[in-house]
C-alpha positions in Angstrom: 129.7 79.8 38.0 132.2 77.7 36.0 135.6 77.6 36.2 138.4 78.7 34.1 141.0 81.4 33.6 140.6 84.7 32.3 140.9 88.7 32.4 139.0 90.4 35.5 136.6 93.2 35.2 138.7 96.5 37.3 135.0 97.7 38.3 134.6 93.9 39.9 137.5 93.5 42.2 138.0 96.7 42.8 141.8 97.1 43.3 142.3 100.1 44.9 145.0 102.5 45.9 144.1 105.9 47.1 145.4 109.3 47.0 147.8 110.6 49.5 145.7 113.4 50.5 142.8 111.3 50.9 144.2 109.0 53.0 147.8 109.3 54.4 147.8 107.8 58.1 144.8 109.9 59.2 142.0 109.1 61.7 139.5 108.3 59.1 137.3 106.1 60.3 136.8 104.1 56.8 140.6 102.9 57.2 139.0 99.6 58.7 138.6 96.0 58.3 134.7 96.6 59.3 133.8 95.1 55.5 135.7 91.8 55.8 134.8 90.9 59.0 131.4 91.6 57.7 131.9 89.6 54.3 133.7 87.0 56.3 130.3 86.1 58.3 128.0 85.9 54.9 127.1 82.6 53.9 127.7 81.3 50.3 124.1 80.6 49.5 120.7 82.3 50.1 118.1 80.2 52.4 116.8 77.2 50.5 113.1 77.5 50.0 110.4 75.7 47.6 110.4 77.6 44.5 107.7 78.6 42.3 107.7 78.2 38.5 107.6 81.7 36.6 109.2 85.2 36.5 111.8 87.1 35.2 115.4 87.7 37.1 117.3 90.7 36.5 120.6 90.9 36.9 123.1 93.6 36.6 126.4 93.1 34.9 128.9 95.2 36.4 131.0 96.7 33.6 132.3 99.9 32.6 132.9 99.3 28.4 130.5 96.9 26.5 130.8 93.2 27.1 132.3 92.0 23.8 129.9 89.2 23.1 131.8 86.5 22.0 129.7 83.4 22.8 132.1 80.6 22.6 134.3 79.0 25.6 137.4 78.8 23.3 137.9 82.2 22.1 136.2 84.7 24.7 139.0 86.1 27.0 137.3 88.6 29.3 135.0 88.2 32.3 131.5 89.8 31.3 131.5 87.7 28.4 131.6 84.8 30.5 129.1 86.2 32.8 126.7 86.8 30.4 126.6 83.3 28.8 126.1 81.6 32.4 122.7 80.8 32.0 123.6 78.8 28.7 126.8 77.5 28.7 126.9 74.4 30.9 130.4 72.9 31.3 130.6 68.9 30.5 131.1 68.4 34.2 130.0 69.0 38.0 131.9 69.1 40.6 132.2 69.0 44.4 133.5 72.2 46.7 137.1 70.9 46.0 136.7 71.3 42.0 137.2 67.6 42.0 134.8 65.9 39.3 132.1 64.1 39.9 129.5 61.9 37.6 126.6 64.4 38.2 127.2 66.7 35.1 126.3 66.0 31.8 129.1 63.6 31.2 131.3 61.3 33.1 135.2 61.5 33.2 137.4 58.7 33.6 141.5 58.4 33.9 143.2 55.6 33.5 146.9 56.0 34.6 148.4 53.1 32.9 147.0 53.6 29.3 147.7 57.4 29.6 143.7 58.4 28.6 140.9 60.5 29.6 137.4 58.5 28.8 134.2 61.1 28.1 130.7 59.7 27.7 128.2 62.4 27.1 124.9 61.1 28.9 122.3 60.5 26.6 119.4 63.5 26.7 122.0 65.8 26.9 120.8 68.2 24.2 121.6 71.7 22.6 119.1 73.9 22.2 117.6 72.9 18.9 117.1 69.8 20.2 120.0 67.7 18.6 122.1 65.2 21.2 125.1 66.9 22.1 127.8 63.9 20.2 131.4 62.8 20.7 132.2 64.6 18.0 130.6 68.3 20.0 133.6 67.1 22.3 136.5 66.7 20.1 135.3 69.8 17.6 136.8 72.4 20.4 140.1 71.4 20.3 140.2 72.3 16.3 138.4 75.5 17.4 141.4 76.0 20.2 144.2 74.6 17.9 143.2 75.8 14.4 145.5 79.0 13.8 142.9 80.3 11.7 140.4 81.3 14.6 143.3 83.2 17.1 142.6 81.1 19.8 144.2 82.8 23.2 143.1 79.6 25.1 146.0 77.8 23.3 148.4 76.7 24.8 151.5 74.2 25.4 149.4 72.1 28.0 147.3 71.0 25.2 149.7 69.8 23.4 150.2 66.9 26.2 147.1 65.6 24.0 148.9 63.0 21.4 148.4 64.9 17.4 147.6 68.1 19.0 150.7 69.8 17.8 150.8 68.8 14.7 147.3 69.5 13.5 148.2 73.0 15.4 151.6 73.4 13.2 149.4 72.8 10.3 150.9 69.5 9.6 147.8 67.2 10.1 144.1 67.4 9.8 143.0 65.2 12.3 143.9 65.0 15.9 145.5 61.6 16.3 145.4 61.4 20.1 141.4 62.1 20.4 139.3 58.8 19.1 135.6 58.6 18.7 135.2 54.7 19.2 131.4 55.1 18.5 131.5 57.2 15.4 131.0 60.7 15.4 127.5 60.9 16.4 128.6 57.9 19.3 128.7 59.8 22.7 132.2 58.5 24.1 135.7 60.0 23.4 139.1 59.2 24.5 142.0 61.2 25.2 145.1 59.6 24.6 148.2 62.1 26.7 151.7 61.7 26.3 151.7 61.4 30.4 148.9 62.0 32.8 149.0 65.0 35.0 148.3 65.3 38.7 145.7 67.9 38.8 143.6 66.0 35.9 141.5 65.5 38.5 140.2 68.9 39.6 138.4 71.1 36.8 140.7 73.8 35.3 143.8 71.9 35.1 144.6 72.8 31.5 145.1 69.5 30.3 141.8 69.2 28.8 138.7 71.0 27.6 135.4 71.0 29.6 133.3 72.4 26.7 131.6 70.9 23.7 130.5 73.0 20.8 127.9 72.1 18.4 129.7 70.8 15.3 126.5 70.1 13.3 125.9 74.1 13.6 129.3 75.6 13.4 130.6 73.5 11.1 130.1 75.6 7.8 132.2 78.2 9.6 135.4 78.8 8.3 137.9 79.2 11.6 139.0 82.4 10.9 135.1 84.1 10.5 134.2 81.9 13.3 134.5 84.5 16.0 132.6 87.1 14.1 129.8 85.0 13.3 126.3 85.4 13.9 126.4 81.9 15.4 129.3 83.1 17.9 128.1 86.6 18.2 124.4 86.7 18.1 122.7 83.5 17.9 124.6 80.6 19.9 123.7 76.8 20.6 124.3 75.6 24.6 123.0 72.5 26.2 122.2 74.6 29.5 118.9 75.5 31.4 118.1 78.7 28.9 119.2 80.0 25.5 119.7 83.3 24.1 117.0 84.8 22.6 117.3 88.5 22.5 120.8 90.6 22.5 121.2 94.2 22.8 125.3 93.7 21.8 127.2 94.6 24.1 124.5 96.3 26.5 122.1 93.1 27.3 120.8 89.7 27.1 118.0 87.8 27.5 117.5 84.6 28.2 114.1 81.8 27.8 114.3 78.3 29.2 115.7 76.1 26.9 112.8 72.2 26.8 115.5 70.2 25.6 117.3 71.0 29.0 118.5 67.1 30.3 117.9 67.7 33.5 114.0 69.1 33.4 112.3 72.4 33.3 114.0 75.5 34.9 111.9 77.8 37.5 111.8 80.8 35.2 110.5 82.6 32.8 113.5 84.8 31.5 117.2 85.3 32.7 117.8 89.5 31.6 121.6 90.6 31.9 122.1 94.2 31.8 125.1 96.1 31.7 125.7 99.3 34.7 128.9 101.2 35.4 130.5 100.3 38.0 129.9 103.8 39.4 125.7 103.0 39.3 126.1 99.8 40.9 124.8 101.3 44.5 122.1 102.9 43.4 120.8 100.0 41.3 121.2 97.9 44.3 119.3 100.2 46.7 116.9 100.8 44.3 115.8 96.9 43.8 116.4 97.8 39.9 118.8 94.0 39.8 117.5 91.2 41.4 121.2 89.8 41.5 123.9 92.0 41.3 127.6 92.3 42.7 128.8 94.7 45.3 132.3 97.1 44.4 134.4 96.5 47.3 134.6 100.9 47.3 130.8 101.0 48.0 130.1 98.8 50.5 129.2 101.3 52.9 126.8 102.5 50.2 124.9 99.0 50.4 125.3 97.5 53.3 122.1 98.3 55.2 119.7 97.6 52.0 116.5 96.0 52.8 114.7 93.2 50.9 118.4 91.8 49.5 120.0 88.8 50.9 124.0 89.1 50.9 126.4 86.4 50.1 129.8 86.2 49.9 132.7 83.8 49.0 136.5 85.0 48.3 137.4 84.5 44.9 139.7 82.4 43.3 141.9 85.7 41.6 143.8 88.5 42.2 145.2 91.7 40.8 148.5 92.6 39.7 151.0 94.7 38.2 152.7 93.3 35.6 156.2 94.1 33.4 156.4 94.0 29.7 159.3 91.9 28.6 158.9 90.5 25.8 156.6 89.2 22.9 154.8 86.5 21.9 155.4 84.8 18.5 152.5 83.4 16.8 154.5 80.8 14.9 156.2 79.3 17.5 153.6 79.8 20.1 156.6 80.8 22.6 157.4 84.0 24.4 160.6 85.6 23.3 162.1 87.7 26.1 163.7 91.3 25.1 166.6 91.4 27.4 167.0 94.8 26.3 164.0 96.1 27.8 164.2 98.8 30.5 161.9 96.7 32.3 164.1 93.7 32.3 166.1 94.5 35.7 163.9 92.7 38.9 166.1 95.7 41.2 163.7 98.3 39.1 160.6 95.8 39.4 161.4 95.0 43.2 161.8 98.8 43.8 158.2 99.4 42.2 156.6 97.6 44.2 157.9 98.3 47.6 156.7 101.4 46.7 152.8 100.8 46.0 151.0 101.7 49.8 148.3 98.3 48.9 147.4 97.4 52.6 147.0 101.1 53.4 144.7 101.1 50.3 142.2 98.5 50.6 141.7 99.4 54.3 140.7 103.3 53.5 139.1 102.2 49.4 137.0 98.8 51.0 137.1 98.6 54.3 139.2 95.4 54.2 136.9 93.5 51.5 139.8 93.7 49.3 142.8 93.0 50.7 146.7 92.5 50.2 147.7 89.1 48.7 151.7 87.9 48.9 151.6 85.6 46.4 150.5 84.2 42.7 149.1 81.2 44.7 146.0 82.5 46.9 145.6 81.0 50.0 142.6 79.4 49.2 144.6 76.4 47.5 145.3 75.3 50.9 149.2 74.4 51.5 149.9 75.0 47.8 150.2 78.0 49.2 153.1 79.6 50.6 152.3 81.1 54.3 156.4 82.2 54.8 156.0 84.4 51.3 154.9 88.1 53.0 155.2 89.6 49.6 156.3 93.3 49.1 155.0 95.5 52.2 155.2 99.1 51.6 159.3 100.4 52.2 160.2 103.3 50.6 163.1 103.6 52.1 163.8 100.1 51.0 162.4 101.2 47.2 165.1 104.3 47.5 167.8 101.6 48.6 167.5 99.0 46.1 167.7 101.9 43.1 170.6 103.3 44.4 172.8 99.6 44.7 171.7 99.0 41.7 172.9 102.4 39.6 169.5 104.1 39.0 170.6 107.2 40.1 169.2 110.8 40.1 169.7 113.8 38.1 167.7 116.0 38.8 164.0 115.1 39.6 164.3 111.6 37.9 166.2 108.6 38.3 168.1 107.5 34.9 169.0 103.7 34.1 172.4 102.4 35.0 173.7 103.0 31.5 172.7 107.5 32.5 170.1 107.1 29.9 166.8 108.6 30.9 164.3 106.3 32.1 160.8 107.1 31.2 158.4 104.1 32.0 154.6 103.9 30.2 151.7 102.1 32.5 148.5 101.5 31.1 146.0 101.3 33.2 142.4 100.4 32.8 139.3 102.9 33.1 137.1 102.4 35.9 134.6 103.4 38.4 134.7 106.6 40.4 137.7 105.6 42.2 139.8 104.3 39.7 141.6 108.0 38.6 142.5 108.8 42.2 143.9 105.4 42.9 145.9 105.6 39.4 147.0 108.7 40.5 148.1 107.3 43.7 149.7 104.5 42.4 152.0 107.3 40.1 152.6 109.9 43.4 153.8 106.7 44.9 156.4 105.9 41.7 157.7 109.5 41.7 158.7 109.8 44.9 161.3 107.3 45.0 162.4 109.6 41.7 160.5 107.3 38.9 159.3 109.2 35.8 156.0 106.9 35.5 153.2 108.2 33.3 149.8 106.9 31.6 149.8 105.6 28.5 148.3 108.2 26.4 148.5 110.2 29.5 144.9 109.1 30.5 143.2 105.6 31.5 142.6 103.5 28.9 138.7 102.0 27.8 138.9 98.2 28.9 138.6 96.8 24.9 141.5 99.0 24.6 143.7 98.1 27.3 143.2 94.3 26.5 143.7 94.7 22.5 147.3 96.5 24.0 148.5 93.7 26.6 147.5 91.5 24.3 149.2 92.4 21.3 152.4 93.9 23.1 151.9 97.5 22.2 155.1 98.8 22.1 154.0 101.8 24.1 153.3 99.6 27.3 156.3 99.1 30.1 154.3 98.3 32.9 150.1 97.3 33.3 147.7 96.4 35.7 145.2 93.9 35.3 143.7 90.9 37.1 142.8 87.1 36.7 140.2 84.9 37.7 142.0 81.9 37.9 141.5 78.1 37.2 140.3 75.5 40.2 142.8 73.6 39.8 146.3 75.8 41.2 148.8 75.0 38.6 150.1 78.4 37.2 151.3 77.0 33.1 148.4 78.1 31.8 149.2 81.8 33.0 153.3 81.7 33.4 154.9 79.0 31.0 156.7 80.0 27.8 154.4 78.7 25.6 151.4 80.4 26.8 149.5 83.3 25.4 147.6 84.3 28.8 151.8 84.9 29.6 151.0 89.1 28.9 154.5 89.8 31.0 156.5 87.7 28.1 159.0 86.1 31.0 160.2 82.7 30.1 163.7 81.7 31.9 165.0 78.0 32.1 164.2 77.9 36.0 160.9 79.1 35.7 160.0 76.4 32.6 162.0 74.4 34.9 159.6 74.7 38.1 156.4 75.0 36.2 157.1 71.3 34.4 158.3 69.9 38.1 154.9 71.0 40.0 152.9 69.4 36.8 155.3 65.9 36.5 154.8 62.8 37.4 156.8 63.0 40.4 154.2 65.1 41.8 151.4 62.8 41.7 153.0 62.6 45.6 151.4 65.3 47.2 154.6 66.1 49.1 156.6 66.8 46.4 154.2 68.7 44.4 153.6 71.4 47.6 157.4 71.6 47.7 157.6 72.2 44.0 154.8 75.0 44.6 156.3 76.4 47.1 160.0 77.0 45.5 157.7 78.3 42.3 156.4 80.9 44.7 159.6 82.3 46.1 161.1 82.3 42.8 158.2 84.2 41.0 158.7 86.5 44.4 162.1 87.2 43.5 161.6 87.9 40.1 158.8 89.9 40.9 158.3 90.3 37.0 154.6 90.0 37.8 153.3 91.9 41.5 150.2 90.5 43.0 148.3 93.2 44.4 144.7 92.4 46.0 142.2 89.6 46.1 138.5 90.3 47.7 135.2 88.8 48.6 133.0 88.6 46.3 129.8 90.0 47.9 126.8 89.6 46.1 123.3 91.4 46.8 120.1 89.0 46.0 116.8 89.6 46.1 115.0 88.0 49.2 112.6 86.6 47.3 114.4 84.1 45.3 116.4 81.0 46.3 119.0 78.7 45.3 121.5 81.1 44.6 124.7 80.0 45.6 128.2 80.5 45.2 129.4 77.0 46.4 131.3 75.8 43.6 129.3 72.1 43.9 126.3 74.7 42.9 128.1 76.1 39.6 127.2 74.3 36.6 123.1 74.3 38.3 122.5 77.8 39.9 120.6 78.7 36.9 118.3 75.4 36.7 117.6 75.9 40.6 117.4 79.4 40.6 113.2 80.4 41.1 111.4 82.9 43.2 110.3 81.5 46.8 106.5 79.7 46.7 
């Protein structure tokens, strides 16, 4: 319900290809757009009726490995985890259906332009869930977690640094962070951000800039950093000011969560809040069987679920998408930059181009999810209004035009396979995550569709990989990867640095070139505080990432969620996000 960026769940979005033989350009009546224009018509929220106090909500968390459990907004990475904690962790601040922030949340934001700060008061009665006022110094304690080498953070990142002291307590050179004052003591409840510059999107949540968390520094503080993610507090037992707490985990299977009475803004409707993990491949059957109260819909069963009685289904496309990306590089620790391999075999965009002319995604999503999922051109979804780039058609399936581009640029064939322009072989690794029931045909697909235009493309490990796995590999730049699919659920605020500059960690493809740095700084300058100029800037970003095509955005879906009739306030309206859980109660 909050916002930030992070790695998808496959079972979730449901990218899809499909197999040639189940598909190719037959009658079949599933290769339809039936789902979207159903999806299209569902509202965001269920009815809004008076709602009882009392009861216990299940809901299903859609996941095909255990969720990892790592309770703490600056060092998960991966999508369940953030799930999960949703009853709990509260983000600082509301916002409206823009992402813009308002005053409502637990603590107020203010910019001022000239002095180059960011004023957060923490209202008083905020309060974690032993009670204690959440403090100034709850505010400024996650940016040690973030910057402190010693914890691994993969949420730092060069934006931060925009903070004034932030790099040098990260470079180990201070112990404080000069640029974030406390003018009320520790325990006050104000903070001040002093920036080097103020950033256009500092106004929409997500932007990068600056942390919507707090952490409680009065419990984590006997932590060293580097045995803070393996902690009890961050693993088992963990403090949020939200409507519940944690009080039971079955790690990585399930969580259960009890209202939490310090909660600021009253008493929530129920009882208990019980996550529990199912396979993407049950999800159906625990949907028709009124197992979940709450539980998302894969795109590749729709048809499955879509005449279920007793559910109420909303709908909202999200802010994501998948992809295919290129290893080209790696990411050094110590100077928190990518370093590009120009030696890579992946490091030629004719080879990259070619791959993705070749990949059959509109075919896909029609025959896999009757149109829920569908194609997206760009790293910008459309959904950011005219940020996005509308003359950008991204890669359409051409073979022919895959074949053409190989030849011109020397990867010719001998024999079955193509070999590089310097007549080496070419042997290319993809690793590609485990899934639900339709994740091995469309894997296989997705390979058919590389060896036809003469590509020797295999699986890592020649099999899928389980999703812990395949994110300890992108992460760490396994030298056995050339080429990965993944996705992202992406920030509310459109700026792509946190994903694509040099010096960030979520950068898995390892591409850093002067004109992309370049473009990335110019969309986030002060030059584009005009909204003019900034679109522009967005818009050149776009066709040059296009060009490059170092990273391939694939698909991007609705998000269809079944409900149980009987309860109400569930929404997906991001004004609704940091209170679903308060609201959320059974209907009187």
């Amino acid at each position: 319900m909050k916002k930030g960026k992070f790695l998808g769940s496959i079972g979730l979005l449901s990218a899809a290809a499909l197999t040639l033989v189940a598909c190719g350009k037959s009658n079949n009546n599933n290769n339809s757009n039936e789902g979207a224009k159903t999806a299209s018509k569902f509202p965001e929220a269920v009815p809004k009726k008076e709602a009882k106090q009392g009861g216990t909500v299940k809901i299903a968390l859609l996941s095909n490995s255990p969720f990892t459990g790592i309770f703490s907004n600056e060092l998960y990475t991966v999508s369940t985890d953030y799930e999960v904690s949703g009853p709990g962790n509260e983000s600082l601040f509301d916002t409206d259906d823009q992402f813009r922030f308002n005053d409502k949340g637990p603590a107020t934001i203010k910019l001022d332009r000239k002095n180059k700060t960011v004023t957060i008061v923490v209202k008083k009665g905020v309060k974690w869930s032993d009670g204690k006022q959440v403090t100034a110094k709850d505010v400024e304690y996650p940016y040690e977690i973030l910057a402190n080498k010693g914890t691994k953070s993969q949420r730092y990142s060069s934006q931060l640094e925009n903070i004034k002291g932030m790099k040098d307590y990260h470079e180990g050179k201070a112990k404080t962070i000069s640029g974030i004052e406390m003018p009320d003591g520790e325990n006050g409840r104000k903070v001040i951000l002093h920036f080097t510059q103020l950033k256009p999107g500092m106004t929409n949540s997500g932007n990068d800039y600056f942390w919507e968390s707090a952490e409680p520094y009065h419990y984590l503080k006997d932590v060293p950093f580097n045995k803070l993610m393996e902690s009890d507090k961050v693993r088992k037992k963990p403090l949020y000011f939200g409507p519940y707490k944690l009080t039971k985990l079955v790690r990585g299977q399930a969580a259960t969560w009890t209202p939490n009475k310090y909660y600021w803004r009253g008493k929530p409707k129920l009882d208990k809040i019980v996550f529990q993990v199912v396979s993407s491949n049950s999800s159906s059957q625990a949907i028709k069987s009124h197992k979940f109260d709450i539980s998302s819909v894969v795109s590749s069963q729709w048809t499955q679920v879509k005449n279920t009685k007793g559910v109420n289904f909303v709908a909202r496309i999200g802010l994501g998408y998948w992809y295919v990306g290129f290893k080209l590089g790696k990411f050094d620790s110590k100077t928190n930059k990518v370093v590009m391999n120009h030696k890579s075999k992946m490091n030629n965009k004719a080879l990259r181009q070619a791959i993705a002319y070749a990949m059959n995604v509109d075919e896909v999503t029609k025959h896999y999810t009757h149109g829920i999922s569908f194609h997206v051109p760009t790293l910008i979804p459309a959904q950011f209004g005219d940020y996005f780039n509308k003359d950008i058609k991204g890669y359409t399936y051409n073979l022919k035009k895959a074949n053409q581009i190989l030849d011109k640029a020397g990867y010719k064939k001998k024999g079955k396979w193509r070999v590089q322009p310097n007549g080496k072989p070419l042997k290319i690794k993809f690793l590609a995550m485990s899934g639900g029931a339709t994740q091995e045909p469309i894997i296989q697909n997705y390979l058919q569709q590389w060896h036809k235009i003469g590509l020797n493309v295999s699986l890592v490990g020649g099999r899928l990989t389980e999703g812990n796995s395949f994110y300890d590999k992108v992460h760490n730049d396994d030298p056995a990867v050339d080429m990965f699919e993944a996705g992202w659920n992406l920030s509310s605020e459109p700026s792509p640095q946190g994903l694509y500059s040099e010096g960030s960690p979520f950068n898995y493809e390892r591409f850093a070139t002067p004109e992309n740095t370049k473009l990335l700084e110019e969309m986030d300058s002060q030059k584009a505080f005009d909204h003019k100029y900034r679109v522009q800037k967005f818009h050149e970003w776009q066709k040059y990432m296009f060009d490059q095509a170092f990273v391939i955005p694939t698909t991007n879906s609705y998000s269809v969620t079944a409900v149980n009739k009987k309860l109400t306030n569930y929404s997906l309206k991001p004004s609704d996000g940091n209170t679903v859980y308060f609201k959320l109660g059974y209907v009187k």
